[in-house]
Structures are given as C-alpha cells and as structure tokens.
N, C-alpha and C positions, 0 to 999 in steps of 0.2 A: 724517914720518908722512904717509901716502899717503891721503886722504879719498875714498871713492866715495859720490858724487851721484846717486842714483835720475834717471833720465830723463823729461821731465816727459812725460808720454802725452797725444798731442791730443783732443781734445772727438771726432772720429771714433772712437778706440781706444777710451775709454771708454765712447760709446754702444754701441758693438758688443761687449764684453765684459759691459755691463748687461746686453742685447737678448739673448744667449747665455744669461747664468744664467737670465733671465727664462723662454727657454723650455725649458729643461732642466728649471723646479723646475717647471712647466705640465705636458711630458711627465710627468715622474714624479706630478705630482698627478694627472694623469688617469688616468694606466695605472693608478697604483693605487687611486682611487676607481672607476673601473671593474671592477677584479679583487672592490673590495669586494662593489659591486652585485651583481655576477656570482655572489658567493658565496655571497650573502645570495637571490638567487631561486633559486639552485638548491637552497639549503637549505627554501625555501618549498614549491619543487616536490615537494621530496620527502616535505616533510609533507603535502601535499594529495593524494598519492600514495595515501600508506601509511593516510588514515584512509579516503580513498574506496575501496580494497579493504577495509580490515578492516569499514566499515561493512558492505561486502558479504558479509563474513564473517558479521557479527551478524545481518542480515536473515534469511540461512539458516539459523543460529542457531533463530531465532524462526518458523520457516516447519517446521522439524522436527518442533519441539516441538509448536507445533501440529495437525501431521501425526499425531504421536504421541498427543495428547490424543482427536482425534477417535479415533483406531484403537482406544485404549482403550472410548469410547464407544457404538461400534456394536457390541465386542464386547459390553459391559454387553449391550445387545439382543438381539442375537443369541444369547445365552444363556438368554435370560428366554423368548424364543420355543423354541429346543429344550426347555428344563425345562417348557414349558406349550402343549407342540407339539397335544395334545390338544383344547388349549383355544386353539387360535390365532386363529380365527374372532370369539371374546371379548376378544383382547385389544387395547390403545389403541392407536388410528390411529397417533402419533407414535412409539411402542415399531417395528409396522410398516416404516414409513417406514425408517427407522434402519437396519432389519435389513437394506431391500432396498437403502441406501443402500451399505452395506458388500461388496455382491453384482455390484450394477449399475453397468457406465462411461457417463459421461452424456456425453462428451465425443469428437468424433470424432476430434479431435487431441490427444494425450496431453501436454501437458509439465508441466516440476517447477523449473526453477530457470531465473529471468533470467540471462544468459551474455554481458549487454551491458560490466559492468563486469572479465569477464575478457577480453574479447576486447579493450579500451583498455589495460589492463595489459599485456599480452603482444604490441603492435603497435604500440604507441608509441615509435618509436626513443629521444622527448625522456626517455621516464618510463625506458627502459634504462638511458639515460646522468646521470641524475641520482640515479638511485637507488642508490646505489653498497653499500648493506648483504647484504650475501650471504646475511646469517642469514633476516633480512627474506623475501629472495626466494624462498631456500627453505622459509621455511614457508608463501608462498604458493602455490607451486609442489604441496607436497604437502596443502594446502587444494581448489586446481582439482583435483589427479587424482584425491584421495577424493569431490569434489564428481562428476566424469563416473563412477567406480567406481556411488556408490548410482542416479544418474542409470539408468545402463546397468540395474542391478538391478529397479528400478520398472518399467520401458520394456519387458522382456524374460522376467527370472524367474517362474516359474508362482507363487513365490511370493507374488509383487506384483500380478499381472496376474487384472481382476475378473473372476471365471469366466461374469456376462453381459455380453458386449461391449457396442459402442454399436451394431452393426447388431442384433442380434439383441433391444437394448430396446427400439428405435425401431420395429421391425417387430413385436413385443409392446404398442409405443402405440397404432398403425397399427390393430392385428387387434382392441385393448377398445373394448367397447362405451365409447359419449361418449368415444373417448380418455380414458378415466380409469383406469389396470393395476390389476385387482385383486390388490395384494399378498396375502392369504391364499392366494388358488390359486397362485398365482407359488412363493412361498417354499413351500408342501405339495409344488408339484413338487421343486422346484429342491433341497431338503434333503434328498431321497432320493439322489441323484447323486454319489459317492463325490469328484471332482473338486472338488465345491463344498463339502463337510465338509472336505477337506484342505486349502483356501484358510482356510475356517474354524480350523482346527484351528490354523493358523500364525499367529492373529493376533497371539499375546503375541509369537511371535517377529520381526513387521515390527514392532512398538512399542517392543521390546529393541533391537534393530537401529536404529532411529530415534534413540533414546536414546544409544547408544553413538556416535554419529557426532555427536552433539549436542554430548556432551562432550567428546570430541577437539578441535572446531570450536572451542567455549568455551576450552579448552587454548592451542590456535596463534593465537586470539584477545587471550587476555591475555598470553601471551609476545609477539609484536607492537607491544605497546602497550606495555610496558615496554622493549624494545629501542629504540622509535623516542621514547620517554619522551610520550607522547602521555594528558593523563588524561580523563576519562570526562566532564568540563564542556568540556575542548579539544574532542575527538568531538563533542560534544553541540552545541558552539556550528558546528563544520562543519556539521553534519547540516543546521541550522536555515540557516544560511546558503545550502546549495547549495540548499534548497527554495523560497526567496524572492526573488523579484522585484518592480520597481516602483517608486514613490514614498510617502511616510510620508501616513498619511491623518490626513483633520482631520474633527470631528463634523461638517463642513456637507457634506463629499463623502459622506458615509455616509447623510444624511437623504435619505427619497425613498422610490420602489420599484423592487426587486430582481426578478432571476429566474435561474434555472438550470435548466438541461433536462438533464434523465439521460435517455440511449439511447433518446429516441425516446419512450416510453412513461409519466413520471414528469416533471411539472414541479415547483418548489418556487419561493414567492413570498413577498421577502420587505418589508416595510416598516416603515422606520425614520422616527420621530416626533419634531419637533422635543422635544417636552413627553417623551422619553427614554422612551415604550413602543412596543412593537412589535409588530404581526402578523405569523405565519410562516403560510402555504398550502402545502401539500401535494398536486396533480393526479395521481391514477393513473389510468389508459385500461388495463383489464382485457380482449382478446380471448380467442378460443376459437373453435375450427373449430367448432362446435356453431350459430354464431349469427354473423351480420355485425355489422361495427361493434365498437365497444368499450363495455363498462360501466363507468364515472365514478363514482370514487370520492375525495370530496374531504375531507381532515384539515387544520383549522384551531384554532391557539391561539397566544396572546398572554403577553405581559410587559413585562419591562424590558430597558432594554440602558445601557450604557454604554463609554466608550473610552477609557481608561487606556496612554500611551504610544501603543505600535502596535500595541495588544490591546484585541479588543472585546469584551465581557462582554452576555453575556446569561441573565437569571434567568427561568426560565418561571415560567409558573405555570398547574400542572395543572385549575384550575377552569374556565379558558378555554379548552374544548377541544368543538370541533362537529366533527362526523363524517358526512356525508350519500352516501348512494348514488343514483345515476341512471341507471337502465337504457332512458330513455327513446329514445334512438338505435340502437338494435340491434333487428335485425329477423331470419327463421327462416324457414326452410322448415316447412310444417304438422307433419310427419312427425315435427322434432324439437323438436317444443312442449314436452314433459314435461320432457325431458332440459333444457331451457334453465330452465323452473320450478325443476328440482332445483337447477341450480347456482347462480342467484338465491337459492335458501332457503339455501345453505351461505354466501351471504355476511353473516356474524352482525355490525352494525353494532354492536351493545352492547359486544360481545368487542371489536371492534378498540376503541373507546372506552376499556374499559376497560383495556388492556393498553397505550394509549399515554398514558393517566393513570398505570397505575403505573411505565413508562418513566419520564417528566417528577417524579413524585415522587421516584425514586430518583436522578436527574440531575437537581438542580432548575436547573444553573447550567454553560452552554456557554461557556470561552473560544476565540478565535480570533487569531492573529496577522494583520491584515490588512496589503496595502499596494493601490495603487490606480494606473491606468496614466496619462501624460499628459493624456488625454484626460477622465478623471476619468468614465468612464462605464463603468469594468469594475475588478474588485473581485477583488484573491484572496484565499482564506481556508483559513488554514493548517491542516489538520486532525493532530492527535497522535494515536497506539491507543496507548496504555498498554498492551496486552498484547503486541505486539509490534517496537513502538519505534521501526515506520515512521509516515514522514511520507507526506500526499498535501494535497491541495490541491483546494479547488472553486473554481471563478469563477463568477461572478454579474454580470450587465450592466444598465444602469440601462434601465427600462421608460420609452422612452420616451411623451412626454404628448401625444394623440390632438389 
C-alpha cells in the first residue's frame, strides 16, 4: 500500500496564500460595497429628482388655479359694471378697480411660469443618467411642452393679452390729474371699443382653459408619484427640507430685537421677551409724485410667543394694536397743496386699525419654523400659504445695541 504525505508548505507559502485570500475577499468587499453605495445614491438621486419636478408640477398646479379664481373674479365685476353701466359713476371704488384690473397690463415685462427647475431637469447630464424611468420622463416631457403651449397662449393670443397695454396705462397715469386714473371715464370709454368687449366676452373661456390644463397637470402629477411610489408626507417633508437652512435655535438666540426690510420701503420689528411676550412694528414710507419725501406710517401690536422644537409660535392679541401716521417730513410745491390735503384725508387710520384687528382676530396664532446662522445674528422664518402649498422664507437680523 503506497501512502502519499501532503508536503509540509513553508511559513513563506503560507503567508502568501493567507495575504492572497486576504486581498481577494478586500477586492470583492469593496467592489461590492461600492456597487452598493452606488446604488443606493443613484436611487436617492432619482427620488430627489422626481419630487423636485413634480413639486414644480404642483406649484403650477396652484398658480392656475389661482389664475383661474381671480379671472373668475374680475369677471364677477365686470358684469356688475355692464349690468349698471348707467349707474357706473355710483358704483364701489373696489367693484371699479377690479373691472379695470381685468382691462389693464400693469406690467412692462409679461411672464407666467418659473422655468428654472425645467431647465436643471433637462441639462443635467447626472439627472439623465440616474433617472432611468421612461414613463417618468415622458410625462414630464409632456408636462414642459403643455407648460410653453399655454405660456405661448398668454404671451401672444388676443385672447389673453389685456386690450390696455403697459404703455398706454402708464401714459394714462402720466396724463390724470394727481396721477390718480379716473376709472369711470376709463372704463365709459374703453367698453364701447368692440376689442375690449371681445377680450371681455372670453373670459369664461381663459378660466375653462386655466381649468383644463389644471387638471391634466393634477393627472401627470399623481401618476408621477405613484410611478416613482413617492407619498404626499415624503413630498412634503422634501419640500420642507429643500427650504431650510442653518442651525436649530434655542430661546436665548431668539430673545432680543429683530428686523427685516421689504424693498426698500416696509420695515418690520420684531422683539422677543425673555418673560415670553412680544412686540411686532410694522414701518411703511408711503411716496407720491404729488409731494417729496415719504408719509410714515407705523402698525404696532403685541402677545406671546413661544418655541416648541424648531417652531415658534406666536399668539397675537388684537387689543394691542397702535396705528399712528406721520406726514411731518414731506414737503410740496404751493400749487399742489390740495391735491396732497386730499390724499392725506384718504389715509383712514381707524380703517387700517380696524381691518388689522379683524386680520389678528381671525389669525389669532402664527407658526414659524425657524433655524438661525453660526453667527446667531440672523434668523430664518419659514413661511407655509395654505392656499397654494408654496413655501418662502423671511430673515431677520438681530438689531444691533447702540
């Protein structure tokens, strides 16, 4: 009987045969923990892809309809003004307004849709190559080209397009006396003009038309979202996400005084108490070619507030509400002394009082999501519209102390 002996393998053969497996089981763990990764953010991409369009979907969604509510609107008036063309002279300033609002472009440069989140869609090599659902792409694809179709329509069609331009309102601002247009003469002309009763005449049909495109969008909207299985709390917590930046705030960053300037012309102040109430101010600088300088107009009111998480709650309370005007800095040529008396008497302080009392009663209570930057001297503040389900944001910088 013949016995074979396995050969004893030196301590070098062995280490090199270990050092081998060793890096074979290394490659393959890497390449495949890599292939994972790899998998796993191209899967991410494609969900932050697909809800950053569809949001963009919904926004227009909600920008439609809008579109559509107000259209309704002005026709409301502009009916009530033909049924009482007689009597137009009698009828409410606001009814007015409305009708010539429906009439007149106020705008020298016309546009209708943001076009920033199709142009990343459609330029992004990475979002090509990640997005690999065809169904997906084509119904955004037919999303964008019905989005340029009504674009094109608004922009172009006589039946979109407001029978008084922006030159011709602006040179009708120009020519009234106090730059103030008197809409009765305006609309007496303007509604004999067979052009401007035919713009009239179509308005149920841009509100129809607004409508239908409304719910197509609403359509390729929620097939989207079941395709990419995406549900309306996922959306929803994107949305919130892509709007917030910064650090989580604590009550001591938040105590102090605030400020935020709007365009120049609107400041808002606000101040938070260690003892958990607060003052809001209100600055508006009212000019007018009639008079140099500006007229000051200041709204102020108070409550509570507190900070729940990274949400700051505040409950007004309508009693604390001062309203004061200051026309003391504006100054006038002799000539237009009346004209500036009149427009001083149109400024009704009791009205605005009252009208930001019943505001504050019927909103007793503002949340905000805040978060606050390194430096802990600027503040942003999430703002939600419930009507149409965009987000925006204010900042606020701490007032520094003199």
């Amino acid at each position: 009987m013949i016995h074979f002996k396995p050969k004893i393998q030196s301590s070098w053969g062995k280490g090199f045969l270990t050092s081998l497996l060793g890096t074979t089981v290394s490659i393959i763990l890497t390449f495949g923990t890599s292939a994972l990764v790899e998998s796993k953010e191209k899967a991410d991409t494609q969900r932050q892809t697909a809800m950053m369009v569809i949001h963009d979907i919904d926004m227009c969604i909600d920008q439609l309809e809008e579109m559509a509510q107000k259209e309704e609107k002005m026709n409301n008036a502009m009916q009530y003004v033909l049924a009482h063309i007689d009597q137009i002279a009698s009828l409410p300033k606001d009814t007015l307004e409305l009708a010539m609002d429906m009439l007149a472009d106020y705008n020298a440069e016309r546009s209708v849709f943001d076009d920033a989140k199709e142009n990343i869609f459609k330029s992004s090599q990475d979002i090509w190559s990640n997005l690999d659902n065809m169904a997906f792409i084509d119904n955004m694809e037919r999303f964008y080209r019905q989005r340029r179709e009504i674009t094109n329509h608004i922009m172009k069609s006589p039946m979109f397009i407001r029978p008084i331009n922006y030159e011709e309102y602006f040179e009708t601002l120009m020519n009234a006396k106090g730059y103030a247009i008197d809409n009765v003469a305006v609309l007496k002309e303007k509604l004999q003009d067979r052009k401007v009763r035919f713009y009239i005449d179509f308005s149920v049909v841009r509100t129809r038309y607004y409508r239908l495109y409304t719910q197509d969008w609403k359509d390729i909207s929620d097939r989207n979202k079941f395709i990419m299985n995406i549900s309306d709390e996922e959306l929803a917590d994107y949305i919130k996400n892509s709007q917030r930046s910064g650090s989580p705030v604590s009550k001591r960053d938040l105590v102090g005084q605030w400020e935020r300037e709007v365009n120049g012309n609107e400041q808002h102040f606000y101040e938070f108490l260690e003892k958990d109430s607060f003052t809001r101010k209100t600055v508006v600088s009212y000019s007018h070619p009639i008079f140099n300088n500006e007229a000051i107009v200041t709204f102020k009111f108070g409550g509570k507030w507190s900070l729940r998480d990274d949400t700051l709650l505040m409950v007004n309370s309508p009693k604390q509400i001062e309203v004061e005007l200051d026309t003391s800095r504006i100054t006038y040529r002799p000539e237009m002394r009346d004209s500036v008396k009149r427009f001083i008497r149109r400024i009704d302080i009791t009205a605005w009082k009252a009208s930001l009392q019943k505001s504050l009663e019927r909103q007793r209570r503002d949340t905000f999501p805040v978060t606050t930057n390194k430096a802990h001297d600027k503040i942003e503040m999430v703002v939600r519209q419930d009507k149409d389900g965009s987000v925006k944001s204010r900042y606020l910088k701490r007032v520094k102390d003199n």
